[in-house]
KEFITOR-227911 format. One record per residue (C-alpha): x, y, z. Coordinates in steps of 0.05 Angstrom, whole numbers, plus 5000, padded with zeros to 4 digits. Layout:
BEGIN
XYZ...
END
This chain:
BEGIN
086613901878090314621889087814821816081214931840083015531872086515721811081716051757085715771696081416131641083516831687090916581673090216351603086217151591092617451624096817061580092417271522091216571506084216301481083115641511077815111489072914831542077414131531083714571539082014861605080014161630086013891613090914471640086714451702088213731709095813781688095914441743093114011796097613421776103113941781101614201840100513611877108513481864110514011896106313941956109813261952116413551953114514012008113613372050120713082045125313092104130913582092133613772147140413392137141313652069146014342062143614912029146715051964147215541910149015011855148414301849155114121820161614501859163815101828170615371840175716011810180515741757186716231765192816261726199216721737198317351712204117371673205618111624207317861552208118291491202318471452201018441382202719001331197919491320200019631244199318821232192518721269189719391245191819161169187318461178181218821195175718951145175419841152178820151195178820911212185621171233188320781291181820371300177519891276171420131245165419771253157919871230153220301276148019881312144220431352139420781311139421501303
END
């Protein structure tokens, strides 16, 4: 139906895909077949349904924000594999 407006070898050339006669008949027909859902879910009645961002309810967890001591900077420093002074030393991952 809809993919006959649709040039599908054009699409497959911008995808730089080389289609098949066969394969272009049968995207065409899974395009149309596709298309011809939507159009189908164009048709339903939706007034009554909200709009929404998400389908399932999303919501903050929180918890009290409560200032504990932090570990020891000797102790965590000593666990790591280098370290260069006070800090961790890690490999460099932007080229130069």
């Amino acid at each position: 139906m809809a993919s006959e407006t649709i040039d599908i070898r054009y699409v497959a050339k911008l995808a730089a895909l080389a289609l098949t006669d066969d394969e272009v008949e049968t995207f065409g027909r899974q395009l149309s077949d596709l298309l011809e859902h939507v159009n189908a879910l164009s048709r339903l009645d939706i007034e009554s349904v909200a709009a929404t961002a998400q389908v399932v309810e999303s919501r903050n967890v929180m918890r009290e924000d409560t200032p504990r001591p932090c570990l020891d900077r000797e102790r965590v420093l000593a666990e790591a594999p280098q370290r260069q002074g006070a800090f961790f030393r890690v490999p460099r991952i932007i080229a130069e």
